[in-house]
C-alpha positions as CSV (number, residue, x, y, z in Angstrom):
1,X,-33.6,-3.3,-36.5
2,X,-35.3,-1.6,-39.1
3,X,-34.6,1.5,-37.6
4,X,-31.2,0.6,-38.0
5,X,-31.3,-0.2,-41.6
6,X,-33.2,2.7,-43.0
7,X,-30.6,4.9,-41.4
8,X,-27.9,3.0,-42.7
9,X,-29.8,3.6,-46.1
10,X,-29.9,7.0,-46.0
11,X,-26.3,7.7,-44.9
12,X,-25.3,5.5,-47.5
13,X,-27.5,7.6,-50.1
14,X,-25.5,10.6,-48.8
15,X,-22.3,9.1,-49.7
16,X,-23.8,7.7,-53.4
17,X,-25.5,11.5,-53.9
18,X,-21.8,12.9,-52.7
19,X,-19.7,10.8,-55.3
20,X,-22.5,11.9,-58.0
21,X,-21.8,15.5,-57.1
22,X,-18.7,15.7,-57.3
23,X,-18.4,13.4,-60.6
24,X,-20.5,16.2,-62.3
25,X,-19.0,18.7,-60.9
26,X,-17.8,20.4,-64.3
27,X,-21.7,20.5,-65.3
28,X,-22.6,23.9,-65.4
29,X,-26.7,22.4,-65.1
30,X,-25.5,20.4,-61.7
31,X,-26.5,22.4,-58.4
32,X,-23.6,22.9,-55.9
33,X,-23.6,20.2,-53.2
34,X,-26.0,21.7,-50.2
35,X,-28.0,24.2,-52.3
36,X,-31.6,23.8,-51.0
37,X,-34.2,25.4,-48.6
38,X,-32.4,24.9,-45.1
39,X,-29.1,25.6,-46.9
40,X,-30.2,28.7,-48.2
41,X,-31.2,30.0,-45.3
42,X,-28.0,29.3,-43.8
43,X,-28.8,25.8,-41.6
44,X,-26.4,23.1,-41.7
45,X,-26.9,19.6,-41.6
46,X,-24.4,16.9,-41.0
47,X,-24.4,12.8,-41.1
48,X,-22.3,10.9,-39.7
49,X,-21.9,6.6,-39.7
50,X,-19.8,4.3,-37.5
51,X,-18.8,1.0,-37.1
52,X,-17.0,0.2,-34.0
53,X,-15.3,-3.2,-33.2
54,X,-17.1,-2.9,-29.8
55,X,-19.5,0.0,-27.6
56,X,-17.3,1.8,-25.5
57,X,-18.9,5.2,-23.6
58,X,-16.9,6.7,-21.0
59,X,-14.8,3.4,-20.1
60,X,-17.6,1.2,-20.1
61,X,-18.0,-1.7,-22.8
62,X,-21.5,-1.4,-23.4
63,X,-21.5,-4.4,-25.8
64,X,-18.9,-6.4,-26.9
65,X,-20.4,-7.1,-30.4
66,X,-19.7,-5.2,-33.4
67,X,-21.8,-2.2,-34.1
68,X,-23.4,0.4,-36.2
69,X,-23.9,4.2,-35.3
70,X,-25.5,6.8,-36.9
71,X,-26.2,10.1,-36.7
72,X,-28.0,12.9,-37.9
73,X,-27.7,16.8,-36.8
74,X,-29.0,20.4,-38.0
75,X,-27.5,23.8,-36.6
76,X,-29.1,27.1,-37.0
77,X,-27.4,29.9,-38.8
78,X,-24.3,31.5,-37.3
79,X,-25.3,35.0,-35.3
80,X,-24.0,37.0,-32.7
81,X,-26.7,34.5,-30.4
82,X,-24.9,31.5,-31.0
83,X,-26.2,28.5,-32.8
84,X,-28.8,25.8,-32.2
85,X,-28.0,22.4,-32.8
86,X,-30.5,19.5,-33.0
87,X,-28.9,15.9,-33.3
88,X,-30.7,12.5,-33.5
89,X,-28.1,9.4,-33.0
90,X,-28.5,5.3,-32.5
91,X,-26.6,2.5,-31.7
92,X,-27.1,-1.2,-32.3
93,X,-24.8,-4.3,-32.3
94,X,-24.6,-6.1,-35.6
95,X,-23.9,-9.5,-34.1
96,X,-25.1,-11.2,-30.6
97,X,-22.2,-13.3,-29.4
98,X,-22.5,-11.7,-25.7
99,X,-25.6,-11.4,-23.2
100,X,-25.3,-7.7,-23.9
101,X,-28.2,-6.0,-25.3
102,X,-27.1,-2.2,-26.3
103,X,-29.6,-0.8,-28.3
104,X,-29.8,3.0,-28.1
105,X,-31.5,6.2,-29.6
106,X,-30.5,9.7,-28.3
107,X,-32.2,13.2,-29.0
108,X,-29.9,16.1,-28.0
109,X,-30.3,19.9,-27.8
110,X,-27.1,21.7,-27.8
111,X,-26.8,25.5,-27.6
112,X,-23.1,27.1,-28.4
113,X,-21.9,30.6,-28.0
114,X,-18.4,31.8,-29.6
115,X,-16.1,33.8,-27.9
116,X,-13.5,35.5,-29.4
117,X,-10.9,32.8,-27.7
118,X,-13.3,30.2,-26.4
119,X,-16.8,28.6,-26.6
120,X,-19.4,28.0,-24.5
121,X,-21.7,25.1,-25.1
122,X,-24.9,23.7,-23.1
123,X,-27.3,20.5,-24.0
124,X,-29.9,18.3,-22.6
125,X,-29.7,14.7,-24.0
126,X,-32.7,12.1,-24.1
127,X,-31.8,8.7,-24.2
128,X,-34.1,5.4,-25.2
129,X,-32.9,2.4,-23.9
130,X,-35.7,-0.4,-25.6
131,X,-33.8,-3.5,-24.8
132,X,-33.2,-2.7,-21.2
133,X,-35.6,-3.9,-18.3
134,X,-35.7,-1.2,-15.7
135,X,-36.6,-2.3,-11.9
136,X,-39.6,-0.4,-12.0
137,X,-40.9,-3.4,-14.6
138,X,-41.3,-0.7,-17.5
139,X,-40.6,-2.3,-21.5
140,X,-37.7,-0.3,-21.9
141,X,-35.2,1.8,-20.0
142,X,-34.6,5.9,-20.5
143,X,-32.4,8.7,-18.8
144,X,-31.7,12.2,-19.5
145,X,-28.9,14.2,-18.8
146,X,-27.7,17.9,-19.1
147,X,-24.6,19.1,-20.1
148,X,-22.3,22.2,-20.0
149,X,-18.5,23.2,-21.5
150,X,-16.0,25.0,-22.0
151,X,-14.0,25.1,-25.3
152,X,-10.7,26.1,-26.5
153,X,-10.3,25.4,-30.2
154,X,-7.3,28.5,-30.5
155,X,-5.2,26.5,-27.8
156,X,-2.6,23.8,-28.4
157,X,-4.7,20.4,-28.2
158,X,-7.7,22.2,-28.4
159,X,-8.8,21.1,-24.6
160,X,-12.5,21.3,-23.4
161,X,-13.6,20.7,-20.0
162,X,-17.7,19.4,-20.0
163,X,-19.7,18.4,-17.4
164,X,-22.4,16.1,-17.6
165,X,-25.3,15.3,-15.0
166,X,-27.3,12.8,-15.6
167,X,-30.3,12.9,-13.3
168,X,-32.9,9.8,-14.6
169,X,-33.6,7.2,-11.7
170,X,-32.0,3.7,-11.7
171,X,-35.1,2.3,-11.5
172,X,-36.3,3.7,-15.1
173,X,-32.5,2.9,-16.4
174,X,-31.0,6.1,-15.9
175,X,-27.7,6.8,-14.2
176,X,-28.2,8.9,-11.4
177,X,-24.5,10.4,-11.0
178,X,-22.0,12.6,-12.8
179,X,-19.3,12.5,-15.5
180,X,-16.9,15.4,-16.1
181,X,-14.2,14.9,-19.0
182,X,-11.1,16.6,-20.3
183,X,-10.4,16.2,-23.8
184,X,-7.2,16.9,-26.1
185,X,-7.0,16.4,-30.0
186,X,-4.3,17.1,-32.3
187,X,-4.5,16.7,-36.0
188,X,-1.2,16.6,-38.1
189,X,-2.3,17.8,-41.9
190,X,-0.8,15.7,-44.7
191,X,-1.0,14.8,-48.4
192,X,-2.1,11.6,-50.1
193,X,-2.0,11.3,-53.7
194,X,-2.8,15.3,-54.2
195,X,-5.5,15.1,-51.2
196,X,-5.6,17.0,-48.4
197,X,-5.8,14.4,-45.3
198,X,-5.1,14.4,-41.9
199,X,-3.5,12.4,-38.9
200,X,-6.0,12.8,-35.5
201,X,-4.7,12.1,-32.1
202,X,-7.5,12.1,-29.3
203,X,-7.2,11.9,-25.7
204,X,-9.4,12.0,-23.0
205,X,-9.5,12.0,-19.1
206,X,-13.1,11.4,-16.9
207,X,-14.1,11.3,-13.4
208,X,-17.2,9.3,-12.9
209,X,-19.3,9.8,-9.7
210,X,-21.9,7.3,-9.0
211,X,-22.9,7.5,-12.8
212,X,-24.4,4.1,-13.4
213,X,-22.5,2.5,-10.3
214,X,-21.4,2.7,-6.9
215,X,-18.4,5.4,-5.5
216,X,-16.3,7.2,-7.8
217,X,-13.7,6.6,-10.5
218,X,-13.2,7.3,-13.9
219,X,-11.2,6.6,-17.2
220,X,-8.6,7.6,-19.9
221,X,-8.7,6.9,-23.6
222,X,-6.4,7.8,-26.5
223,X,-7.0,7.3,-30.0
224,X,-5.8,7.7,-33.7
225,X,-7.2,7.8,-36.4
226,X,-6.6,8.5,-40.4
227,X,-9.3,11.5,-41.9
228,X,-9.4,10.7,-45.9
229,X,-11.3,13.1,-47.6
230,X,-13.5,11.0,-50.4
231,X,-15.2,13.7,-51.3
232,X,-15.8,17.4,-50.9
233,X,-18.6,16.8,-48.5
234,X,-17.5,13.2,-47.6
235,X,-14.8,12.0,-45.5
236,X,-13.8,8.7,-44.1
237,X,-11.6,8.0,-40.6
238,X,-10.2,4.3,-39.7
239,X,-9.5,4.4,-36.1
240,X,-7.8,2.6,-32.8
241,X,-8.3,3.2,-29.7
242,X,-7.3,2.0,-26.1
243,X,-9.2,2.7,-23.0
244,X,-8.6,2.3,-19.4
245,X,-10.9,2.4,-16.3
246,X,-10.6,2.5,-12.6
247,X,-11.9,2.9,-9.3
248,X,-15.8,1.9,-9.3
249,X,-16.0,1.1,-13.3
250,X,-13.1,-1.7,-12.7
251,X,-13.9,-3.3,-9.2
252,X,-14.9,-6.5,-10.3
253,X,-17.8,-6.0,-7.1
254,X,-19.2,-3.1,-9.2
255,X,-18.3,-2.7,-12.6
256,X,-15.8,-5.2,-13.5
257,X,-14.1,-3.1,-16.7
258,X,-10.8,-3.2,-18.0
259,X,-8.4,-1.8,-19.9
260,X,-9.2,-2.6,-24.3
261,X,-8.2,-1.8,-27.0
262,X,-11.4,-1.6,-30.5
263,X,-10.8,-0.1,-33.3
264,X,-13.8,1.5,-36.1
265,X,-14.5,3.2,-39.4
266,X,-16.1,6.8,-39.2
267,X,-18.0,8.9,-41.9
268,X,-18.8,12.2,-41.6
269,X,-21.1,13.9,-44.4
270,X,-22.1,17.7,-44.7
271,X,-23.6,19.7,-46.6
């Protein structure tokens, strides 16, 4: 839990340093939001903080309490090798009405090359699991999982194609299986009171193979959501979604999902 709170701290001091920023704005003394070491050598880092209604991940309800998510992310400068991102993210429920326990931290490693009309992106992700009890009697559960995709940011909907293999054993809490998503996003640009917003629609489509149960299936998930732009560097996204499973992630031998709707705040901070 402390965890939790410090990185709620510092996301919130991003928003607090973002407002002071852009409130002094016309002081020729003030430094331009982002001017500092990494910055100057052309890194970027990014924030981001969530609170979802519920934990949904690939049409599975994690938890069914409330909870917060926040993240954290540098990328190397751009070059004709591609960039480098680093990202550090968490989840953990606010409340515990339900028997689920869905505490989470993930480390990822993403590589991304640019092509002229698509990108090409590759990552390994850690994940830390302390509130699960693996069968192998360790204190805590942990996976790991590679990833690859194609994206296609020039296209209508901007659709991407990634596949993820998860390849940590049951017995430590990993998944042992398979996910491989489509995803679609469209974003209708607007003004509100003089600021530039924007309406987001977000799809997606997933086949899951034996990741985290028995046989196949998958799920499909659209969502909207409502970017307001607080700041220069600071933006803010209420959102609803509504998610369907089927196959192994709804047969109430194996899974036991269904179809929900939850609905969250999301703010996204860069520098």
């Amino acid at each position: 839990m402390r965890r939790v709170f410090c990185a709620v701290v510092i996301t919130v001091f991003m928003c607090i340093s973002a407002y002071a920023q852009e409130s002094d704005a016309g002081d020729a003394s003030q430094k331009p939001a982002g001017e500092g070491l990494l910055a100057d050598l052309g890194f970027e880092l990014s924030g981001d903080l969530a609170f979802n209604s519920i934990y949904m991940w690939r049409g599975i309800m994690l938890d069914g309490d409330p909870v917060v998510q926040p993240g954290f992310y540098v990328k190397t400068p751009e070059s004709k090798f591609g960039r480098l991102k680093l990202g550090w993210w968490m989840s953990h429920d606010l409340e515990n009405r339900d028997a689920l326990k869905s505490s989470e931290t993930d480390l990822i490693v993403d590589y991304t090359y640019n092509f002229p009309s698509f990108d090409v992106s590759v990552g390994h992700t850690y994940y830390d699991f302390p509130d699960a009890l693996p069968a192998d009697g360790a204190t805590k559960g942990w996976s790991r999982e590679f990833y690859a995709g194609f994206s296609f940011p020039k296209i209508f909907l901007s659709p991407s194609v990634f596949y993820y293999y998860d390849y940590g054993r049951k017995e430590d809490g990993g998944g042992e299986g398979n996910y491989t998503v489509l995803n679609l996003a469209y974003s209708i640009p607007m003004t509100i009171r003089k600021n530039q917003a924007s309406l987001d629609f977000t799809a997606h489509l997933g086949h899951n193979n034996k990741l985290y149960y028995r046989g196949t299936g998958g799920d499909a998930a659209c969502g909207v959501g409502l970017t307001l732009p607080l700041t220069s560097n600071l933006s803010c996204k209420p959102n609803v979604n509504y998610s369907v499973p089927w196959g192994n992630i709804s047969d109430k031998g194996n899974g036991n999902q269904k179809s929900r709707f939850y609905a969250g705040i999301y703010l996204s901070y860069n520098l």
